[in-house]
C-alpha positions in Angstrom: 44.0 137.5 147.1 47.5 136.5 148.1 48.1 136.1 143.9 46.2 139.2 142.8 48.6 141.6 144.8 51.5 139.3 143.7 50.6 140.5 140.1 49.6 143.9 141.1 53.5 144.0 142.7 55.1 142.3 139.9 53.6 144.5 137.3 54.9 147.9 139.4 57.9 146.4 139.4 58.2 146.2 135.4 57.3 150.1 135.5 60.0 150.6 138.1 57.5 152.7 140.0 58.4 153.3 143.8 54.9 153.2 144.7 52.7 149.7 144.7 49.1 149.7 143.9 48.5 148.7 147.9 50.6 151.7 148.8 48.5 153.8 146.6 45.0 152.4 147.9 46.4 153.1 151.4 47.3 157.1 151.1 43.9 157.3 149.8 42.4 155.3 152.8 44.5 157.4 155.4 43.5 160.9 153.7 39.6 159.7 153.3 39.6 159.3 157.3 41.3 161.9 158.0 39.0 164.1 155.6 36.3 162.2 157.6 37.2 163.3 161.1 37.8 167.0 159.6 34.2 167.2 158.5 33.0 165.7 161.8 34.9 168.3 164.0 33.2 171.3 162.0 
């Protein structure tokens, strides 16, 4: 796993893109829960 993100980091990094792949996966994490706790206060 440890290697895989490694890659993932590496090849960003090529692309001189400010963002990561793991940032990436996290905004979408954070904005699923919070889209999750919306629908549950409704």
């Amino acid at each position: 796993m440890g290697q895989v993100s490694a890659n993932k980091e590496s090849f960003f990094a090529k692309q001189d893109n400010p963002f990561t792949f793991s940032d990436l996966q996290t905004v979408f994490i954070v904005m699923d829960c919070y889209n999750e706790k919306k629908r549950k206060r409704r």
